[in-house]
Each structure stands twice: as structure tokens, then as C-alpha cells.
N, C-alpha and C positions, 0 to 999 in steps of 0.2 A: 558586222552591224551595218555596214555602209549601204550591203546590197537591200538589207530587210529596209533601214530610212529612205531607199529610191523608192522602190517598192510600194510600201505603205504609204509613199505621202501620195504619189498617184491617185489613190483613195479618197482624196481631196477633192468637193465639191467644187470648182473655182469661178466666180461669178466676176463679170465686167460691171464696176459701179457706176457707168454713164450706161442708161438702158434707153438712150434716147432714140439711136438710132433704128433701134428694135420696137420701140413704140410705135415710132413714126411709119416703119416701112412693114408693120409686121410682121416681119421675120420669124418664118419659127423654127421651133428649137429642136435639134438633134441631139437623140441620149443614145452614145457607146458604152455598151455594158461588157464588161468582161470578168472571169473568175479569175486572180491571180495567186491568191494562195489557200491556205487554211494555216492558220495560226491564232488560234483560240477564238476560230466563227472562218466563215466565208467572209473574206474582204472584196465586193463590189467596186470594180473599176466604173465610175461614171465623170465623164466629160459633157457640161452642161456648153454647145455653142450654138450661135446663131446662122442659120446656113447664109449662104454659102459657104462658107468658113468651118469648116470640118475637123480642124486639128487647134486644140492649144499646147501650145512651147511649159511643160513643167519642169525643164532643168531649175530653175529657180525655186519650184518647191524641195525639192530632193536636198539644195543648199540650205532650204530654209531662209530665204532672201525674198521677202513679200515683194510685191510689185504695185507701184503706183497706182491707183485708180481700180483696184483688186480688193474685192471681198473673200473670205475663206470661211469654211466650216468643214468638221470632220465628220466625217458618213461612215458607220459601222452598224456589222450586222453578226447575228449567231456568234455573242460573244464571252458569255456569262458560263464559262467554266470550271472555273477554280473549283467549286465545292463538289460538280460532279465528278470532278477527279480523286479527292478527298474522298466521297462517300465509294467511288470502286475500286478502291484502297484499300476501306472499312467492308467490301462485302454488301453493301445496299447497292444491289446491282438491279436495272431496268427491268429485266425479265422479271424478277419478285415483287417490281412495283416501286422500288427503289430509283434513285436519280443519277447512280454512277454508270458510267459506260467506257469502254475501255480508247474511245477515240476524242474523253477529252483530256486539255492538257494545260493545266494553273503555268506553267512556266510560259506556255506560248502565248498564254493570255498577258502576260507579263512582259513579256519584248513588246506585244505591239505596243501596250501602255506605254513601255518606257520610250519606243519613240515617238508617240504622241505625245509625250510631254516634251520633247525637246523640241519637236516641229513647233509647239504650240509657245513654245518661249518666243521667238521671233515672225510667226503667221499670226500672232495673235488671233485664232479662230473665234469666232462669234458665237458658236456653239456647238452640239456632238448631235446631229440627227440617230439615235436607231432604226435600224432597217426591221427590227424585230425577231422573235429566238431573245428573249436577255435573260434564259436561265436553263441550265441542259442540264436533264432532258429530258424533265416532265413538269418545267415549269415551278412555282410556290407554293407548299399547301397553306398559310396561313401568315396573317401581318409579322408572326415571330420569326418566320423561317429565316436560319440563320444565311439561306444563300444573298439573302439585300447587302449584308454585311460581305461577306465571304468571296461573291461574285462580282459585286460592283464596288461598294463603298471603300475594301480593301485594295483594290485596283485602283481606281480610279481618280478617288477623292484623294490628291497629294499635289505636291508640286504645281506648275502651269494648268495643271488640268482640274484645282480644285475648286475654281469660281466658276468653270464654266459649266453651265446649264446643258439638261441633256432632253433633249425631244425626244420623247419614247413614240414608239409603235408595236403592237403586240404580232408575234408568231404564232404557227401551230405548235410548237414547244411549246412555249407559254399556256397556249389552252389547253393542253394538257394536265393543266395543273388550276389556282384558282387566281382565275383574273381579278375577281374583285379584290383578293388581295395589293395585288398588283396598283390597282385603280385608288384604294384607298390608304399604302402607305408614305406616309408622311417622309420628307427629304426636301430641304430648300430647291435642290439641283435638279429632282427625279420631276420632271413635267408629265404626264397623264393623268389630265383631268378624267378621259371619257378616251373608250376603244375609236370615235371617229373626233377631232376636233381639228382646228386650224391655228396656225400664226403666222406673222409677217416676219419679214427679214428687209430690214433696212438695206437700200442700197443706194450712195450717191442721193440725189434728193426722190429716189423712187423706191420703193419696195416690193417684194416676192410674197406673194400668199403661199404658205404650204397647207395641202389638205393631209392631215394624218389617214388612212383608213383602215377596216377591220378587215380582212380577206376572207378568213376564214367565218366570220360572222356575214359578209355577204353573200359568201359559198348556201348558208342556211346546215355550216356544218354543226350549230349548237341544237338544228331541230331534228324531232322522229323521222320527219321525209327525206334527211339529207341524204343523199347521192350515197350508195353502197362500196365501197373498197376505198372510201377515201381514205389516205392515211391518217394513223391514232385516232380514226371512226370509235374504236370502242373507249376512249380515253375522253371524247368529247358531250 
């Protein structure tokens, strides 16, 4: 478990709450992206610094030991497995239009959770951005679909992780299936108002605008014209 907790907390957005010196001189900002694993979604490595400054020190997240004058949020993407493992279980397999597929995995979406709850007992994270993908792997068909429950709120909703608020953003998984569901079910926690929106994030006496966006809605993959071969073209 030690190696998956280095690992995963990596995954941590890690923001400097004195953003003065980046105001004033403005500095801009370098993103390292890296893939480090699969375990129930791609886990996106991003290290948000201000150049010159090209590296941040996360032995201390690994420990789970916040650091002074540090903000934290947990960033995850392509995660929402459990029930497409369930349904290719049961034989509702993707080729038939079904949502099971044989590369997902309810347990591996279960480690990461459980170390995100323990990271998040002493980071106190502010909250869980999604990267989008939050149902494999054709998305919702409707407000009842049991994957809300199955995929996220069975996961997720417990422990350190049950107050915190999650910023969604949609996938081409996702639209696959039906967004307005998506868009319209109700959950204190589940944030999407609208496929584009924005919010801030407190930091020190300054704050972070985040812009949510559609990708796939800016691709023009929902229209008749869109681009030929894109992927799940016929799904969208």
C-alpha cells in the first residue's frame, strides 16, 4: 500500500498560498503532465510551478504532512468503474451497447479511494477536481442509472472524503451516454451546473479562477459536420 500512497498522492494539485510574488512579477506557470498508472481511470501527474522553479519537493505529501503556506486539492480522471465491472460480469457487454468492458476494475477504484481518504484525513484537500470519463464506458442513460450510486456515491461518499465537494467535467465516455442526465442529477457534492462553467479557489488572500470546459462539445463532436473517424462518432 505504501507504494500506491507515493504514487497517488503525486496526483495532488499543489498550490503556494502567498501568490504575490507571481502576481507581481508575472511569472508563468509551467504544467508536467505525466501518466502514472491505471487504477480505476488514468491518474494524471500535474505539478502546477511558477518558473523558474521547475520542480516541487512532495516527500511530504506521500507522508501526508501538509506544509505551511500550502493549499491541496485532489485531481482525478477516468474513474467511475465499479458498475462497468459489475455489468461485464453480468454479460451487458459494450459491443451490445452495454457498459461492461473487460478493462474495468471496482477493486482498483477502491484502493485509490482508500488512499484518498487517508491522504485527505491530514491534507485536508479543499476539493476533488474531475478531469472527466466519470462513468465507463458509455456514460448515464438516465437520472435513475444505478452507476451515480454504484460508481461514485458507493466510493466515494464515506470517511474524509464525504464533505468534500467534487468539480466535475465531462468526457467522451460521458457523452456517450446522456449528459443531461448528468447535468441534472441532484447530490449536495456532485458540482455541474453546465458542461462549460467556472469557480475560484481561495488561496492566502488571493484566489485561482478555474474555467471547467467541454472538449468534446467544442470539437462540434455533438453536430452532423463533425470531423469523420472521431472516436464513439457513432455514440455521439
Amino acid at each position: 500500500m505504501a507504494w500506491l500512497q507515493k504514487e497517488l498522492s503525486k496526483a495532488l494539485w499543489l498550490l503556494h498560498s502567498d501568490l504575490r510574488s507571481r502576481v507581481k512579477f508575472k511569472l508563468p506557470w509551467v504544467i508536467a503532465t505525466l501518466t502514472v498508472m491505471v487504477l480505476g481511470g488514468v491518474l494524471l501527474v500535474r505539478h502546477h510551478v511558477s518558473a523558474p522553479q521547475l520542480s516541487v519537493e512532495n516527500d511530504h505529501i506521500a507522508a501526508g504532512t501538509p506544509k505551511e503556506g500550502m493549499s491541496y486539492f485532489f485531481s482525478l480522471g477516468d474513474f467511475g468503474v465499479a458498475a462497468c465491472e459489475k455489468a461485464y460480469k453480468a454479460g451487458d457487454l459494450e459491443d451490445a451497447g452495454g457498459i461492461g468492458h473487460w478493462g474495468c476494475g471496482a477493486q482498483n477504484q477502491k484502493l485509490v479511494a482508500d488512499v484518498m481518504d487517508k491522504l485527505a484525513a491530514t491534507l485536508k484537500p479543499k476539493f476533488i477536481l474531475s478531469l472527466g470519463d466519470n462513468f465507463y464506458i458509455r456514460g448515464v442513460k438516465n437520472l435513475e442509472d444505478p452507476q451515480f450510486k454504484e460508481s461514485f456515491v458507493d466510493v466515494y461518499r464515506r470517511g474524509h472524503l464525504e464533505e468534500l465537494p467534487w468539480q466535475v467535467s465531462l468526457g467522451d465516455h460521458d457523452h456517450r451516454g446522456n449528459i443531461s442526465a448528468m447535468l441534472l442529477w441532484q447530490n449536495d457534492k456532485w458540482q455541474l451546473p453546465s458542461p462549460y462553467y467556472s469557480f475560484q479557489f481561495p488561496v492566502g488572500e488571493k484566489h485561482l479562477e478555474f474555467l471547467i470546459t467541454d472538449s468534446v462539445g467544442l470539437e462540434g463532436g455533438m453536430l452532423d459536420e463533425s470531423p469523420k473517424g472521431r472516436r464513439f462518432e457513432e455514440d455521439l
